[in-house]
C-alpha positions as CSV (number, residue, x, y, z in Angstrom):
1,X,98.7,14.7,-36.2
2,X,97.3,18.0,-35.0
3,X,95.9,20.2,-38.3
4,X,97.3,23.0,-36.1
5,X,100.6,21.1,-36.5
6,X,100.2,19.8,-39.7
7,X,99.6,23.2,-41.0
8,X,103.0,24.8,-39.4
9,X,104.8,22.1,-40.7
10,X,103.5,23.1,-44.2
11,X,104.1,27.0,-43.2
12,X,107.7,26.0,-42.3
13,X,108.2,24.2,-46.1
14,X,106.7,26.6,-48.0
15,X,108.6,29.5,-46.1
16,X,112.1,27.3,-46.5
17,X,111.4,26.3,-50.3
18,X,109.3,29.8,-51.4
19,X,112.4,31.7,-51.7
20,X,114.6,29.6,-53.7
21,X,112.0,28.6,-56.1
22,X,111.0,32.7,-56.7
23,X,114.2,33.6,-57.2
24,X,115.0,33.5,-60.9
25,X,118.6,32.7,-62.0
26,X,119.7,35.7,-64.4
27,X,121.1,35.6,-67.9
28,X,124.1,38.0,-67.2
29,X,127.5,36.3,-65.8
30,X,127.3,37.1,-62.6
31,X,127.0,35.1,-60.0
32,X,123.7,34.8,-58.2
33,X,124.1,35.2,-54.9
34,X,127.7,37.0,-55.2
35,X,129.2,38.1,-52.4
36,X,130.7,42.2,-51.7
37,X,133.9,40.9,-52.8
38,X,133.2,40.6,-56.1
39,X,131.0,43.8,-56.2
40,X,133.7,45.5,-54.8
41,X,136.6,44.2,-57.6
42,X,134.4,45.2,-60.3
43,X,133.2,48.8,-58.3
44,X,137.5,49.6,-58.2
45,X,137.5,48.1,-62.0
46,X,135.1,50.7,-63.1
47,X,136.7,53.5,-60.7
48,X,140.3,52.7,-61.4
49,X,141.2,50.6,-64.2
50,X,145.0,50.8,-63.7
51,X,144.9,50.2,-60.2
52,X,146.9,47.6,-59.0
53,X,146.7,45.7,-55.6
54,X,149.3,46.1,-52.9
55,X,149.7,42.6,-52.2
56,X,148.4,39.1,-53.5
57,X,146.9,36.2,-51.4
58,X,149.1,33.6,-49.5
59,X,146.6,31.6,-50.2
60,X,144.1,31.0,-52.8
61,X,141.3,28.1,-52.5
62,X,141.2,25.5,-55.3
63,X,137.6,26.7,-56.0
64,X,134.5,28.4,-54.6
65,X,133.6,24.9,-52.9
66,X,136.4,25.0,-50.5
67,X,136.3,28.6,-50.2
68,X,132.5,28.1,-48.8
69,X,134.0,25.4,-46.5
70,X,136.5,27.3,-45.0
71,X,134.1,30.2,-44.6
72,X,132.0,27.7,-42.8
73,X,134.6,26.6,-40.7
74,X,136.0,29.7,-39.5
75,X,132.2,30.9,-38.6
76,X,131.6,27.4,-36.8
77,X,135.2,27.9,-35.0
78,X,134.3,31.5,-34.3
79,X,130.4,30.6,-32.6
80,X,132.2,27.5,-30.6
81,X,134.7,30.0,-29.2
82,X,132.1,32.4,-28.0
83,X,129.2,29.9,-26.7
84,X,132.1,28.0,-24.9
85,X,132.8,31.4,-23.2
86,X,129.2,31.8,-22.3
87,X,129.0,28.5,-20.9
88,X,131.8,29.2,-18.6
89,X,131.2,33.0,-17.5
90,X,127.8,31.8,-16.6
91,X,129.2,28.2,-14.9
92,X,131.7,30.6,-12.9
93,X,128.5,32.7,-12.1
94,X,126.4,30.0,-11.0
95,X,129.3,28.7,-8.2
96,X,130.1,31.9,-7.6
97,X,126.3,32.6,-6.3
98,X,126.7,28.9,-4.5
99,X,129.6,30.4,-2.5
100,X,128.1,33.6,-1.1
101,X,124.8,31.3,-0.2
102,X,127.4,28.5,1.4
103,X,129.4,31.8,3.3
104,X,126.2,33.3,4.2
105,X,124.5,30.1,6.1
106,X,127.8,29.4,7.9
């Protein structure tokens, strides 16, 4: 190989495993890469400690596993949704333009 490609294939590790190895897991009990969910339970704990919700959850995930899924899922359904729209507004586009061209040389 290249040592121009060799050497962005080493850029590209050290930028994908740089990160997690800096980051330092910390003592306290809260998660490290918590979410604004949490921060926000424990921002209305310290605001309001009697406060009490208006409703509770249909459903609540077995654990943060199959919550991470489902979040996973619903972003994957979300982007397939969109880029099939794409593909068809710029398919309908693309035969739309073939039309005028065909109307246009007849």
């Amino acid at each position: 190989m290249k040592r121009h490609t060799v050497l962005l294939l080493l850029a590209v590790a050290l930028l994908t495993a740089l990160p997690l190895w800096l980051v330092r897991d910390s003592a306290s009990d809260t998660e490290l890469f918590g979410g604004s969910d949490t921060q926000g339970q424990q921002a209305i704990g310290q605001l309001a400690p009697d406060y009490q919700p208006w409703f509770e959850s249909i459903l609540t995930p077995p654990g943060k596993e199959v919550e991470s899924l489902l979040f996973a899922l619903q972003a994957a359904l979300g982007a397939g949704i969109i880029g099939y729209w794409l593909g068809v507004s710029v398919t309908r586009e693309k035969f739309r333009r073939g039309a005028d061209k065909d109307d246009d040389a007849s």
